[in-house]
N, CA and C atoms as an extended XYZ file, in Angstrom:
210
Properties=species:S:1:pos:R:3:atomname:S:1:resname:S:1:resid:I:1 pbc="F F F"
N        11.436       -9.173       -0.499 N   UNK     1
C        10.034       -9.060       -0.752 CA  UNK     1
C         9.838       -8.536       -2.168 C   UNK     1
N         8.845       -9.007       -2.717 N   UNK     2
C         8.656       -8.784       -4.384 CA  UNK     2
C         7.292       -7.604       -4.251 C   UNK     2
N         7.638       -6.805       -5.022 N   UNK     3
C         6.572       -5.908       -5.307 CA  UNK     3
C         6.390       -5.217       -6.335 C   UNK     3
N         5.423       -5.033       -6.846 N   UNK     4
C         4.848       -4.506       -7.945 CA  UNK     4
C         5.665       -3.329       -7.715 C   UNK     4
N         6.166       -2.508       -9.241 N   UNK     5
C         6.284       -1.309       -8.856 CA  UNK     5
C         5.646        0.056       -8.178 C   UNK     5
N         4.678        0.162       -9.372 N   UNK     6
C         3.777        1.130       -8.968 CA  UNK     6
C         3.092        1.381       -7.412 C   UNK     6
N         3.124       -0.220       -7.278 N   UNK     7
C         2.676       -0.467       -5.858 CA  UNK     7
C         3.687        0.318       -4.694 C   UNK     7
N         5.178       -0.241       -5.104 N   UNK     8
C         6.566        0.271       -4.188 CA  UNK     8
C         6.226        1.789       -4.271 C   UNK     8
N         6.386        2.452       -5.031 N   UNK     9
C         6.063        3.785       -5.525 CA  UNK     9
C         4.896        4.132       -4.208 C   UNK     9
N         3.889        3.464       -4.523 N   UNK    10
C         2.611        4.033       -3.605 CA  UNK    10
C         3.138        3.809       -2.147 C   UNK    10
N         3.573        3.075       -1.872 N   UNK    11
C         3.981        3.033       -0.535 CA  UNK    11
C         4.831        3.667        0.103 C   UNK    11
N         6.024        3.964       -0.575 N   UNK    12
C         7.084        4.849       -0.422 CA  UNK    12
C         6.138        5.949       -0.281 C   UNK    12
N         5.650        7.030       -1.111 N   UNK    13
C         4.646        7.945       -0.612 CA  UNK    13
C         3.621        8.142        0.568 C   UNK    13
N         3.446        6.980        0.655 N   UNK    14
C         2.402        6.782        2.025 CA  UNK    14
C         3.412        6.813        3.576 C   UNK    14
N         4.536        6.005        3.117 N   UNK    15
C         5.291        5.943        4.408 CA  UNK    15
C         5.890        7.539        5.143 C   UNK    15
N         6.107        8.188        3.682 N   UNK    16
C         6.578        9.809        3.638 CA  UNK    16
C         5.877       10.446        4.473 C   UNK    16
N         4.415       10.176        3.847 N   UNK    17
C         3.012       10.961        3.935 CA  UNK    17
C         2.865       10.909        5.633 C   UNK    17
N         3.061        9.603        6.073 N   UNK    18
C         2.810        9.164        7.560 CA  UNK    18
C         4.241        9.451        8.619 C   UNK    18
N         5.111       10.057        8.177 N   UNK    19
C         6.001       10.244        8.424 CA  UNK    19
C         6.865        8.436        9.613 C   UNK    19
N         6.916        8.217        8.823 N   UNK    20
C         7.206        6.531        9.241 CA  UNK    20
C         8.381        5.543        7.913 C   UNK    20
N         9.115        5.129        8.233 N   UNK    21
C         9.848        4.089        7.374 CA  UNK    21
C         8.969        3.311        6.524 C   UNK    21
N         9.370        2.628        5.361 N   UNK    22
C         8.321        1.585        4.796 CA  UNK    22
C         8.330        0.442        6.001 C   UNK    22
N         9.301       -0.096        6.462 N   UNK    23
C         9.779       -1.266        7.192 CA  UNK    23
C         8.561       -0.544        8.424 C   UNK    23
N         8.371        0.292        8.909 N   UNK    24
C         7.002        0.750        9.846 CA  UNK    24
C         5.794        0.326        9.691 C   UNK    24
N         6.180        0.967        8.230 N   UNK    25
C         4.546        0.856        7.280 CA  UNK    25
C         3.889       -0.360        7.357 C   UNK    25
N         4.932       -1.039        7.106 N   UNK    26
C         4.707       -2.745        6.843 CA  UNK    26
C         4.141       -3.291        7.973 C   UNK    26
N         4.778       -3.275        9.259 N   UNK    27
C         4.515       -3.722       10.216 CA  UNK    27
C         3.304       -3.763       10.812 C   UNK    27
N         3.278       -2.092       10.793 N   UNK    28
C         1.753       -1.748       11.190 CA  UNK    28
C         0.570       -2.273       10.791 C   UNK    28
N         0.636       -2.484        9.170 N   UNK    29
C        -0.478       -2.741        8.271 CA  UNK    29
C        -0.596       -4.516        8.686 C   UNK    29
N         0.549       -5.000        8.755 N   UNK    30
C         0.647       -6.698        8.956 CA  UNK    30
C        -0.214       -6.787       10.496 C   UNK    30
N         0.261       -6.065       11.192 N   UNK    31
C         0.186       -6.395       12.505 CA  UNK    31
C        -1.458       -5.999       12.964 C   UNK    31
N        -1.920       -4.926       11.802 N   UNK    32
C        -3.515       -4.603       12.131 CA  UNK    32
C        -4.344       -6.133       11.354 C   UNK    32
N        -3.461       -6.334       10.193 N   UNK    33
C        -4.323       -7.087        9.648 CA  UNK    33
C        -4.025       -8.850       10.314 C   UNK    33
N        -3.520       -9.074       11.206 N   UNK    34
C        -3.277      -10.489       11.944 CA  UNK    34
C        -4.493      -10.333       12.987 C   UNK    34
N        -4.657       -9.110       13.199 N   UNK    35
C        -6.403       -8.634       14.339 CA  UNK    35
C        -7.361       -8.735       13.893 C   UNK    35
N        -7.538       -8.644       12.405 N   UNK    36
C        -8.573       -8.383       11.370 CA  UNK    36
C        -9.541       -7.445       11.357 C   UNK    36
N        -8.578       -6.131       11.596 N   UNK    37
C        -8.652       -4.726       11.409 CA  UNK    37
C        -8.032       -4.090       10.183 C   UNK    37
N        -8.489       -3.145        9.731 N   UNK    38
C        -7.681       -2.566        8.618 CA  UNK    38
C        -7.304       -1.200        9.237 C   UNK    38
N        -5.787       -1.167        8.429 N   UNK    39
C        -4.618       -0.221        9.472 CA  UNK    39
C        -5.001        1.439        9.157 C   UNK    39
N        -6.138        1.723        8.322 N   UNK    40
C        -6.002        2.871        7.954 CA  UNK    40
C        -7.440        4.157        8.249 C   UNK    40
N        -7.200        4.685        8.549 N   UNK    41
C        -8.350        6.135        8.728 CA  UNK    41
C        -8.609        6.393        7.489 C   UNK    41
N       -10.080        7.085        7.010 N   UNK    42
C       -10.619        7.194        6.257 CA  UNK    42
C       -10.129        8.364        5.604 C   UNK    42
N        -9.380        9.625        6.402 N   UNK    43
C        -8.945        9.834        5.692 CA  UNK    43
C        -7.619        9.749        5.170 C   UNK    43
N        -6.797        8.718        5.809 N   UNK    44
C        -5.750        7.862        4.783 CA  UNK    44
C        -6.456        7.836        3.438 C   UNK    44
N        -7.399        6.425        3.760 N   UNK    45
C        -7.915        5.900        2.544 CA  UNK    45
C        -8.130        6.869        1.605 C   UNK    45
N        -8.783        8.269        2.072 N   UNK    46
C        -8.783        8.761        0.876 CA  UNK    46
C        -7.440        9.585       -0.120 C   UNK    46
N        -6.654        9.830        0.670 N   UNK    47
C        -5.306        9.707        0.072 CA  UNK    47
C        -4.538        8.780       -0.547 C   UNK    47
N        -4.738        7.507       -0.327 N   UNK    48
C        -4.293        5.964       -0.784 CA  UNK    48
C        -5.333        6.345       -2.274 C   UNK    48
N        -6.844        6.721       -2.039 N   UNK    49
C        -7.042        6.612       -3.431 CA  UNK    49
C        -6.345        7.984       -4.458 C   UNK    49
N        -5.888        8.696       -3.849 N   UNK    50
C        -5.169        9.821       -4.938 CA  UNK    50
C        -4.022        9.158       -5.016 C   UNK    50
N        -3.498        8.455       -4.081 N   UNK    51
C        -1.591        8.227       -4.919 CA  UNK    51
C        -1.935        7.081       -5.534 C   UNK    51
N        -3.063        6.215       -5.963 N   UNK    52
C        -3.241        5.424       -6.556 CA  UNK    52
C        -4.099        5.743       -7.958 C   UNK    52
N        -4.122        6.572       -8.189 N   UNK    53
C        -4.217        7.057       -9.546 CA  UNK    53
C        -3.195        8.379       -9.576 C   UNK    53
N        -2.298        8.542       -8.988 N   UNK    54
C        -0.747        9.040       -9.149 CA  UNK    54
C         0.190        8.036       -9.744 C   UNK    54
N         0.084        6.872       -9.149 N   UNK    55
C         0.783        5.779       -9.746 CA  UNK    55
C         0.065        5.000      -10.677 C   UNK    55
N        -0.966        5.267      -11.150 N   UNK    56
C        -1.947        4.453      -12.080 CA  UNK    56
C        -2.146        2.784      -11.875 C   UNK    56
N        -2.572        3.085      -10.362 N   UNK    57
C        -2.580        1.276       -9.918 CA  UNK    57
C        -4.094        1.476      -10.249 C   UNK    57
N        -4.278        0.234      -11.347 N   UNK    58
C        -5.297        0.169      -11.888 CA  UNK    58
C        -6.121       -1.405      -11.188 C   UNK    58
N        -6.001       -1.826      -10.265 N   UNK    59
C        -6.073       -3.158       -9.938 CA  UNK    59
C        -6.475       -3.489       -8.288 C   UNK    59
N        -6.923       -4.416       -8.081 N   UNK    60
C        -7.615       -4.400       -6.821 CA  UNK    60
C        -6.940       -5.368       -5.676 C   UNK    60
N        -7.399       -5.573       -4.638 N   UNK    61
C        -6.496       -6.634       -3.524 CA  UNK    61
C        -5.854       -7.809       -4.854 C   UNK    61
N        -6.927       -8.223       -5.173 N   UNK    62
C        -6.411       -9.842       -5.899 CA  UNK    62
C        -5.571       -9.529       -7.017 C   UNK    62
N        -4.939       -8.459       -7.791 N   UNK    63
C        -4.089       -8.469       -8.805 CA  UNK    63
C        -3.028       -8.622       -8.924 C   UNK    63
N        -2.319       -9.270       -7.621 N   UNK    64
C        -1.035       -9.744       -7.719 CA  UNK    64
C        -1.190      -11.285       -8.290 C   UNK    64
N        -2.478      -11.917       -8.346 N   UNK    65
C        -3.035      -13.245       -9.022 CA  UNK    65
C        -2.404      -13.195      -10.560 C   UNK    65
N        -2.558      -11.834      -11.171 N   UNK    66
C        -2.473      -11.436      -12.609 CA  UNK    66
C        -0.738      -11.256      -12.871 C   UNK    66
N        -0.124      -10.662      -11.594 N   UNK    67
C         1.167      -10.125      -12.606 CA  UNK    67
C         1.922      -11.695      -12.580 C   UNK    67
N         3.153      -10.461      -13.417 N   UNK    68
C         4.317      -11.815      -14.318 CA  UNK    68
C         5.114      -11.214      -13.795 C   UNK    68
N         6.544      -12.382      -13.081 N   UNK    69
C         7.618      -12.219      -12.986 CA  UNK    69
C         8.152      -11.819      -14.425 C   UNK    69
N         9.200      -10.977      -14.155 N   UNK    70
C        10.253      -10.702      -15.380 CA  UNK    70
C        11.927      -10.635      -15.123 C   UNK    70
């Protein structure tokens, strides 16, 4: 699986945070969003927005449209 860094970074923290594996993380979030639910409590979200200006993810759902392989 390809991922942005900053992004890997944020997740690794979140998986910590939730005390759960990334390979958890993943699942969960896939498996809420095949229901078309979103996997997270508000106050997740508001932690997702502090490690996301921890990691300076400056970019929104669609900015994987923007990056470049290297």
């Amino acid at each position: 699986m390809r991922l942005e860094k900053r992004l890997e970074a944020l997740l690794h923290d979140l998986a910590e945070h939730n005390h759960v594996s990334l390979t958890s993380l993943f699942e969960e979030t896939f498996l809420h969003t095949l229901d078309g639910v979103g996997p997270h409590t508000k106050s997740t979200l508001r932690y997702i927005e502090k490690l996301k200006e921890k990691h300076g993810i400056d970019y929104d759902s669609h900015g994987s449209y923007r990056f470049l392989e290297q």
